[in-house]
LOPA-522346 format. One line per 5 residues: number of its first residue (from 1); their letters; for each residue x, y, z of C-alpha. Coordinates in steps of 0.001 Angstrom, whole numbers, plus 500000, padded with zeros to 6 digits. Example, Ala and Ser with C-alpha at 12.3 -4.5 7.8 and 13.67 -1.06 7.14 Angstrom:
BEGIN
1	AS	512300 495500 507800  513670 498940 507140
//
This chain:
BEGIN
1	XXXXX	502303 486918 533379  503308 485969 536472  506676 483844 537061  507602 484922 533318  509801 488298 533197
6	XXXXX	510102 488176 529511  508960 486368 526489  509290 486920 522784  511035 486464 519403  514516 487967 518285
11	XXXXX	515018 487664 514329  518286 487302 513491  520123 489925 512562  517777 491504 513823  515606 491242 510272
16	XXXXX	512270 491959 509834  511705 492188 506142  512283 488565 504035  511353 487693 500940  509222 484329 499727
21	XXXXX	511561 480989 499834  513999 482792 502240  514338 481354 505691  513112 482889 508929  515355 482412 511450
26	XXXXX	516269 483560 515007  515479 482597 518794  512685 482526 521423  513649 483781 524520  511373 482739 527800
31	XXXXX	512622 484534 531394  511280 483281 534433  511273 483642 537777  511689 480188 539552  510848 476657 537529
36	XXXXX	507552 475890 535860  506047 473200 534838  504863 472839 531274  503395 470328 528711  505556 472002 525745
41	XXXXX	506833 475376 523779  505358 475272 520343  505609 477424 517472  503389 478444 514703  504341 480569 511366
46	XXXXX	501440 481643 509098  500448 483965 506484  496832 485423 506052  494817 487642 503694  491473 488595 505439
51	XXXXX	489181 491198 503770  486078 492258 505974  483718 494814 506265  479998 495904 507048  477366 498189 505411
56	XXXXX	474032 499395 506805  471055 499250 504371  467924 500787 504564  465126 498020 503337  461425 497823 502812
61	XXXXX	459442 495604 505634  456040 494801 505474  453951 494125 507906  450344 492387 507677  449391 492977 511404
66	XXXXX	446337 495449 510174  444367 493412 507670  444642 490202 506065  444082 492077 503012  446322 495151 503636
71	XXXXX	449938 495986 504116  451760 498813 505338  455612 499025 504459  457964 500453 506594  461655 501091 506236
76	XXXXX	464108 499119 508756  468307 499330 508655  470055 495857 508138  473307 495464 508785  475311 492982 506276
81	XXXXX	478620 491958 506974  481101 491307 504271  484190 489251 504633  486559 486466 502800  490268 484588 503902
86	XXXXX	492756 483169 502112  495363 481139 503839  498966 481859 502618  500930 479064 505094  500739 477506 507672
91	XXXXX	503785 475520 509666  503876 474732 513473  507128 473336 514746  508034 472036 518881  510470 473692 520416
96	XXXXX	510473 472191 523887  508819 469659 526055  508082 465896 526660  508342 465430 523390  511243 467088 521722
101	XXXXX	513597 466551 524938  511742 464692 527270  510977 467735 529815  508148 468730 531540  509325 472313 533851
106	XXXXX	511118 475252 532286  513851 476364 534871  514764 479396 536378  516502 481994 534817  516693 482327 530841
111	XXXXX	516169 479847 527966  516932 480592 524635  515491 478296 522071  516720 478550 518727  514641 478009 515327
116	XXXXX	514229 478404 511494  511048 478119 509165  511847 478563 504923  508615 480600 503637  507094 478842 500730
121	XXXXX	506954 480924 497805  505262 482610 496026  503240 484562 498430  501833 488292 498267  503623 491370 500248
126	XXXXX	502461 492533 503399  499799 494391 503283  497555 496705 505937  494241 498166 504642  490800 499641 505748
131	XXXXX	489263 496661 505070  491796 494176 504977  494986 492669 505452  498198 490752 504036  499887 489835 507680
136	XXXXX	502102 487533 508163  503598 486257 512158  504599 483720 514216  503412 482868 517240  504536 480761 520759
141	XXXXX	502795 479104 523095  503524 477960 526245  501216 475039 527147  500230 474381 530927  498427 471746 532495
146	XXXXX	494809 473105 534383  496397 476330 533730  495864 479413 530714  498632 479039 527780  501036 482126 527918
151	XXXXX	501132 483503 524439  503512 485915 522365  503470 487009 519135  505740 489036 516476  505376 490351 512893
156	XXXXX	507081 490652 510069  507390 491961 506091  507098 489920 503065  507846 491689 499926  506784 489591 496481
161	XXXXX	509881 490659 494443  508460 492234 491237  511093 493082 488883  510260 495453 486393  513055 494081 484109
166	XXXXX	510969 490859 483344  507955 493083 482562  507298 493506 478692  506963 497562 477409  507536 498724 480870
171	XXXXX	509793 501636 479513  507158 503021 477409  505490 505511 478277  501627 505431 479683  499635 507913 477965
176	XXXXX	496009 508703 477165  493928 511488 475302  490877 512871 475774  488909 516017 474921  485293 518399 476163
181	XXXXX	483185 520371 473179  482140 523470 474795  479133 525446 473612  478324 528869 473854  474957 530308 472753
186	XXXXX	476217 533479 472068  479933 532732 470522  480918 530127 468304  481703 526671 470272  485099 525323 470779
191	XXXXX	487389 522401 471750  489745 521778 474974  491971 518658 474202  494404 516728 476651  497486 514851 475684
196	XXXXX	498735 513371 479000  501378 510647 479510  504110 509745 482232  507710 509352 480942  507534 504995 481451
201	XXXXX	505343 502689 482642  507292 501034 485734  508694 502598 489020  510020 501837 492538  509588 503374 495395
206	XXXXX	511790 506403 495881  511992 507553 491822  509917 510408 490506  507500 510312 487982  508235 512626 484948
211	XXXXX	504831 513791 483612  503812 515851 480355  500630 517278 479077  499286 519581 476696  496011 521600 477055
216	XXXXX	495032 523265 473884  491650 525269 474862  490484 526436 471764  487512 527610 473300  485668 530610 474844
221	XXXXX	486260 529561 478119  489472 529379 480129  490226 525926 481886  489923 527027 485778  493028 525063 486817
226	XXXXX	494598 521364 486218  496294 518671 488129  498130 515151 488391  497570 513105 491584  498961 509572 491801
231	XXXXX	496223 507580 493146  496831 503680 494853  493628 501888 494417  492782 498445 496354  490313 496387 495718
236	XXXXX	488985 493511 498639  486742 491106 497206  484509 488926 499651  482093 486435 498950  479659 487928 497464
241	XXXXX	480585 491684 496962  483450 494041 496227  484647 496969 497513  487306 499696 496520  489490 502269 498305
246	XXXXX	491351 504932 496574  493610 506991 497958  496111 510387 496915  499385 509433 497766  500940 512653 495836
251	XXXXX	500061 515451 493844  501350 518592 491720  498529 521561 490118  498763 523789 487416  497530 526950 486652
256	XXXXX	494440 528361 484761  494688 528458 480662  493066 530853 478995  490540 530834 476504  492569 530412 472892
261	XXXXX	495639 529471 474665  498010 526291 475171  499659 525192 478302  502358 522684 478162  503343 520905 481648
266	XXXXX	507211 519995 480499  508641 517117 482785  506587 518009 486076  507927 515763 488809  506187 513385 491722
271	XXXXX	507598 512022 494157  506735 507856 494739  506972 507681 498970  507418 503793 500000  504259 501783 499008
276	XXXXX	503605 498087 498852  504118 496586 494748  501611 496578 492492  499862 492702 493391  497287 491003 491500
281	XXXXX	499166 487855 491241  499409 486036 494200  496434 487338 496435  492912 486383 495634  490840 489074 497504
286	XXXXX	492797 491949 497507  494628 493397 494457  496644 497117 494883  496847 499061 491560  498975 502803 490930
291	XXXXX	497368 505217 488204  498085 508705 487657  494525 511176 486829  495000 514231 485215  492220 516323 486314
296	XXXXX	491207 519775 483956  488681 522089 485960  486308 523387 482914  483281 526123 483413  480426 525810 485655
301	XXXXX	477809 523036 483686  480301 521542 481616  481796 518162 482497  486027 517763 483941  488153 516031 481921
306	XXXXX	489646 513490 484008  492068 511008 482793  493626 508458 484048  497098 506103 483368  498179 502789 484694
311	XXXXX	501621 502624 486094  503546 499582 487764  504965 499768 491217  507733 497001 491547  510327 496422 493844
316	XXXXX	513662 496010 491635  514133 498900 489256  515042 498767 485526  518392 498149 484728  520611 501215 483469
321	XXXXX	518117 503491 483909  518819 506981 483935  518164 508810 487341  517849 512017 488904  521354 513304 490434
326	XXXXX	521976 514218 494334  522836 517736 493105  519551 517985 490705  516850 517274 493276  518641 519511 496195
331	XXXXX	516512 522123 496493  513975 521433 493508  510300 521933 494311  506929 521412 492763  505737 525219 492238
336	XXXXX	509037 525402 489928  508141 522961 487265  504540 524136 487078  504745 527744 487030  501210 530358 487364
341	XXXXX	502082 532450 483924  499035 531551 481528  501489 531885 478594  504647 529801 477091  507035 533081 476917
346	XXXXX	505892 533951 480599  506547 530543 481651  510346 530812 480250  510496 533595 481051  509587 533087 485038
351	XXXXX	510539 529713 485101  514506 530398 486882  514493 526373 487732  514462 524009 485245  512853 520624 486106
356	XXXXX	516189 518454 487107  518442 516961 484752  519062 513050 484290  522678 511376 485127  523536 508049 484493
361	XXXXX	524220 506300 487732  523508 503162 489502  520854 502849 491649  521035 502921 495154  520866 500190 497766
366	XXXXX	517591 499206 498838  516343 500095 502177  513015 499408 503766  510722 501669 504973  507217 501977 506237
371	XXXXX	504685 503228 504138  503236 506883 503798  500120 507397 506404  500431 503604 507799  499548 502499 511304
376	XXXXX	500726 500136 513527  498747 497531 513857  497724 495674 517457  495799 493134 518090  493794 491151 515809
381	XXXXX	491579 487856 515906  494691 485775 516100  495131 486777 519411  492410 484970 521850  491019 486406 525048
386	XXXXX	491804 483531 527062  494915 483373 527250  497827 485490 528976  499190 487555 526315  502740 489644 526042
391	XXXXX	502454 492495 524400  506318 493019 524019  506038 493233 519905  502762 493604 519383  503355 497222 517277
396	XXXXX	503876 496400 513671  503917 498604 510695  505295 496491 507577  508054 497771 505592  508521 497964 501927
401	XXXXX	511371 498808 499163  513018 502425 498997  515804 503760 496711  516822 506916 497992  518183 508907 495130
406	XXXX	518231 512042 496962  521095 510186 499165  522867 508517 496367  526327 509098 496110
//
């Protein structure tokens, strides 16, 4: 960088997570060496959804080189790239310079230049994804005459507030049903049936999801195992194609149920890490979904039974809800709710702790944390090549809601 010792952004209070129609405030800090002389400081905020990706296809070519009346067709890879934007905001303010104060040289030593930006609203969380983004920055620029702009940049989280308060039926439960014949040439046939469903439909961040289920196999054959994963799903759409990523964010199993028995999973527990909300609202090519699958392992040659529930992920809980105590969730774990005894007086019987009890309490403060699994991100096409760059803050992870009810007090 040259004569510049430092340059880059402090938020104040040192924030980093803001919410749409809240102001961004804070000041840009330039150190250098001995005078330079500059056209102007400028600033830029900006919010961007980008979804991009590329596939390789294998396609038929023909080619006519051995007869006018023949063709031969061979196979080729094409490469097609994939890729929509959607602009959030965008405002650029001066900060220094002919301009603003009539200057034209920075001097030596330390200037601190303060400013403010109010984000529009509404606008989509922060998002980081395979195959696309929710990002959201500002960005200074020192302009020189004859000589390359010196650039820095810094990051920050945007949470769209989604309170599950002003959702309708979000404290009714999210259930399904579903069932597999199963045929046997040398016994009688039978049923296995699934009742599945979560305790409500709408969680933060930091809760636990209370699930039940009911296997009746009144079949032959014993159901090899069964299991509840909470899956986040996002979809990117580009132009002219869509593509979806699922991932397992948690997970509890069961055991195996024999033939002509029922297993009953009684208020199994998981655990919701810090995610991004639910969003389908305010983004146009990406949308982020939560479901819970039940999965039930059946015989070689016979189809799973796989079943899946919609849940809500929002960022302000519902009001006088009853939570899990400090003292309940101390020391609980998974194996304990779903215990390996194929009957119901084996499970009592083995089952020393109970899945935890609910207290009334009020929830605890929000904090903000980085999600499960994320990476911080770099660079990205923002950022051009010819220019001098500080890479001070260029590490960014965004940060979403957590209530930590295993700290409440």
């Amino acid at each position: 960088m040259g004569k510049i010792v430092s340059f880059g952004f402090v938020f104040s209070d040192n924030k980093t997570v803001y919410f749409p129609g809240d102001f961004v405030s804070g000041h840009l800090v330039v150190d250098i060496l001995r005078p330079m002389k500059i056209k102007e400081i400028k600033i830029r905020f900006f919010g961007k959804a980008l979804v991009r990706w590329k596939t390789t296809e294998m396609v038929n070519v023909s080619n006519l080189h051995e007869s006018i009346h023949a063709s031969q067709t061979n196979r080729q890879s094409v490469t097609r790239n994939y890729s929509a934007t959607q602009n959030l905001f965008n405002q650029h303010m001066l900060l220094y310079g002919r301009e603003v104060n009539g200057e034209h040289s920075l001097p030596q030593g330390q200037t601190i230049l303060p400013f403010e930006c109010q984000l529009p609203h509404p606008l989509p969380s922060s998002f980081e994804g395979e195959f696309g983004y929710i990002r959201y920055s500002v960005k200074a620029t020192i302009v020189r005459e004859w000589r390359l702009d010196c650039t820095t940049k810094k990051s920050f989280t945007v949470l769209d507030s989604l309170d599950l308060n002003r959702i309708q039926d979000i404290t009714n439960p999210s259930q399904n049903y579903d069932s597999q014949s199963i045929a046997c040439s040398c016994s009688r046939s039978g049923i296995i049936e699934v009742d599945f469903s979560s305790d409500r439909t709408g969680y933060v961040p930091g809760e636990y999801i209370k699930i039940n289920a009911n296997i009746s196999n009144s079949s032959n054959s014993r159901v090899k195992s069964s299991s509840v994963k909470l899956l986040q799903t996002v979809t990117f759409y580009a132009s002219s194609k869509t593509r979806r990523k699922t991932y397992v964010i948690n997970d509890v199993t069961g055991p195996s149920v024999p033939k002509r028995k029922t297993f009953n999973w009684a208020d199994a527990v998981l655990h919701i890490p810090p995610l991004p909300p639910s969003e389908s609202r305010n983004c146009r090519i990406i949308d982020i979904d939560y479901s819970l699958v039940f999965h039930a392992r059946l015989r070689d040659f016979t189809p799973d039974i796989r079943m899946f529930v919609p849940i809500i992920l929002g960022t302000v809980p519902i009001d006088s809800l009853e939570m899990y105590s400090r003292t309940t969730l101390n020391g609980y774990t998974m194996s304990s709710v779903i215990p390996s005894a194929p009957t119901r007086d084996a499970i009592s019987a083995e089952n020393s702790d109970p899945p935890p009890n609910y207290t009334s309490q009020m929830p605890p403060p929000p904090s903000y944390a980085a999600a499960t699994g994320s990476i911080p991100i770099l660079r990205d096409e923002e950022d051009g090549e010819d220019e001098h760059y500080n890479e001070e803050h260029e590490a960014f992870a965004p940060r979403y809601t957590y209530y930590d009810w295993d700290h409440n007090s």
